[in-house]
N, C-alpha and C positions, 0 to 999 in steps of 0.2 A: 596320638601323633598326627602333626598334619605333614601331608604330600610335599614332598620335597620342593616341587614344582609352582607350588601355591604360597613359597616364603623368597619374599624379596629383603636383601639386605643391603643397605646403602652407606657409604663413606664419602670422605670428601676426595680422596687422591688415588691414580691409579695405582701405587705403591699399596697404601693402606687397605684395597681391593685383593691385589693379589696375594698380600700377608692374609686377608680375612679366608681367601677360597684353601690357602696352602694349609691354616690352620683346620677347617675344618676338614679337610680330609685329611687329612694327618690323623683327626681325633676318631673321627668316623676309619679309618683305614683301621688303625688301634682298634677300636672294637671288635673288629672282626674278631684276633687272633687272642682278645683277654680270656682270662678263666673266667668262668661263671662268679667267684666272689669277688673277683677286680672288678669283671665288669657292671655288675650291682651296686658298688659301694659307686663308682662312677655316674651310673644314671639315678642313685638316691641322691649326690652331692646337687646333681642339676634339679632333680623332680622336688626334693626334700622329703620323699618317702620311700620305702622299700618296690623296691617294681616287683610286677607281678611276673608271673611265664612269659605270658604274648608278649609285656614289655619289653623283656630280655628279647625275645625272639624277634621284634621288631629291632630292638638295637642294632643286633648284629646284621639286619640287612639293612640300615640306613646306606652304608656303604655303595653298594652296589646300586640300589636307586638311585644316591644322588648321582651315580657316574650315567646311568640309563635315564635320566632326567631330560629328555627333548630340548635342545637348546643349552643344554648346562643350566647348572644353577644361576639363580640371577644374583651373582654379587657384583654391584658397577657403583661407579660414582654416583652425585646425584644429579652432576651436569648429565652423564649417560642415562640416567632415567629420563630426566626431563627431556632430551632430544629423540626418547623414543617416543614420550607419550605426543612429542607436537608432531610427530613424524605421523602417530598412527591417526591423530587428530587434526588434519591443518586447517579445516575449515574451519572447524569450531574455536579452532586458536587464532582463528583471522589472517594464518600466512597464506598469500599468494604462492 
């Protein structure tokens, strides 16, 4: 699994953003509270194999990471991406 903090996901609208962050904590919140065979056949439909222990063990703290994630998770437009990167760039983007 990679660090929560290390997956940026992008959309076109701030609607379609805020549906993306509500769903995945939604699904991630859900994890917390499934039973051990709900929540296997859930991370096998995503993975396409049976997970292992650590898997499971990782699943159920997905949660709590992505809330402890520095900044929140990066779900934004992709006008918000690109105003951050010229922001953290502007020389190399040529804005005065």
């Amino acid at each position: 699994g990679t660090d929560p903090s290390k997956i940026l996901c992008l959309t076109y609208t701030r609607a379609a953003a805020a549906n993306m962050s509500n769903r995945v904590f939604s699904t991630l919140s859900e994890w917390t509270t499934l039973g051990d065979a709900d929540l296997a056949a859930k991370v096998e439909a995503l993975e396409g194999r049976r997970p292992d222990l650590e898997t499971m063990r990782r699943a159920r703290r997905l949660f709590a990471e992505a809330l402890e994630t520095p900044g929140g998770l990066k779900i934004q437009t992709i006008h918000a991406f690109c105003e951050s990167v010229l922001h953290q760039f502007p020389l190399e983007a040529n804005i005065p």
